[in-house]
C-alpha angles and dihedrals in degrees: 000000000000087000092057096049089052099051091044088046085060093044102054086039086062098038093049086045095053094051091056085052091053103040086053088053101059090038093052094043091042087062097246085124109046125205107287091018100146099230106214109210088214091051089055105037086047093053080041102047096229140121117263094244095074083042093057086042088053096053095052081062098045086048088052090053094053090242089115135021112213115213116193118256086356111083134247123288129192115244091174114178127319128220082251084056094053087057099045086049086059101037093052086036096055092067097038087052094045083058099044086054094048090043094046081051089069094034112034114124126215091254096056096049095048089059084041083054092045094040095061091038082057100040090058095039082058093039094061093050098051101246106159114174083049089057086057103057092036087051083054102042093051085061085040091063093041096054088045087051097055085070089212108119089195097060086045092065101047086048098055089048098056095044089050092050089054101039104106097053089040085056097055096040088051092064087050112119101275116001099087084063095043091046092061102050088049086051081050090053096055095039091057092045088053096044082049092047094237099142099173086062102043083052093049089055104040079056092049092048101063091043096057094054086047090054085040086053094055092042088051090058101264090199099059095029087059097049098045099040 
């Protein structure tokens, strides 16, 4: 019985860790927490309702990841991601997600093709209205299925990551003039080249893909899409 307490103590102390984690991620990549913002471990744990300890143990993470830079006897203060940073994300992104195309070519299931089917009908259904803040979650979910298709849950998880760390400039440059609809006939594109089993192309594109929202990016103004989003 003591073994098991123990086991479940450690558990719950990783689990709850990993929600503050978590929790200080999407806060710092949202934009709640801006570059140079000094993060206090008793404000959060307090807004959290946690003990300072899984804050601290947050904070080491979030300092691995490059998000906050902890200075002895100082304090801990965000860094987020740079414009350089966004870059570096689609350039390396653009390969993984070449491979995760290539590799959902082999794996994908029916069922997953049939939602990747829906989810483009409905992206440009909503495209075509207008609709904004639905473009959004179906431009995400697409990535989402490939990802799921690739059946690696490494790459998954690389994937995701990179994905969170750029949301909030992908969200503003969709809604650019234009590149929601372009974005969904290139999904389309990929969708088709992995429905025909070509997965050099559907590779190709996938590649393609990222890198065009990147350049669109840079068209768009980068700079001034990343501060104010």
């Amino acid at each position: 019985m003591g073994s098991y307490d123990v086991k479940q103590e450690v558990t719950d102390k990783y689990s709850l860790r990993g929600r503050v984690f978590n929790r200080l991620r999407e806060d710092i990549l949202s934009g709640k927490y801006k570059e140079h913002e000094e993060l206090k471990e008793v404000a959060i744990g307090e807004e959290l309702g946690v003990s300072r300890t899984p804050v601290r143990e947050a904070f080491r993470q979030l300092e691995l990841e490059g998000l906050i830079q902890i200075i002895p006897n100082k304090g801990a203060y965000v860094t987020g991601i740079t414009v350089e940073d966004v870059k570096d994300i689609y350039m390396i992104r653009s390969l993984l997600e070449g491979l995760c195309a290539r590799w959902a070519t082999e794996k994908m299931t029916d069922e997953q093709m049939a939602e990747m089917e829906e989810n483009i009908y409905l992206a440009e259904f909503h495209a075509s209205k207008g609709h904004l803040e639905q473009m959004a979650e179906l431009d995400n979910r697409f990535h989402e299925i490939m990802y799921e298709a690739c059946d690696s849950k490494m790459l998954e998880h690389l994937l995701r990551d990179f994905h969170q760390y750029v949301l909030r400039v992908r969200k503003k440059t969709l809604s650019e003039a234009g590149r929601g609809e372009a974005s969904n006939k290139e999904h389309r594109q990929i969708m088709e080249a992995i429905k025909e089993k070509d997965a050099k192309k559907a590779e190709k594109l996938a590649n393609r893909h990222i890198i065009n929202a990147y350049e669109n990016m840079v068209k768009s103004g980068l700079n001034e899409a990343y501060n104010e989003s």
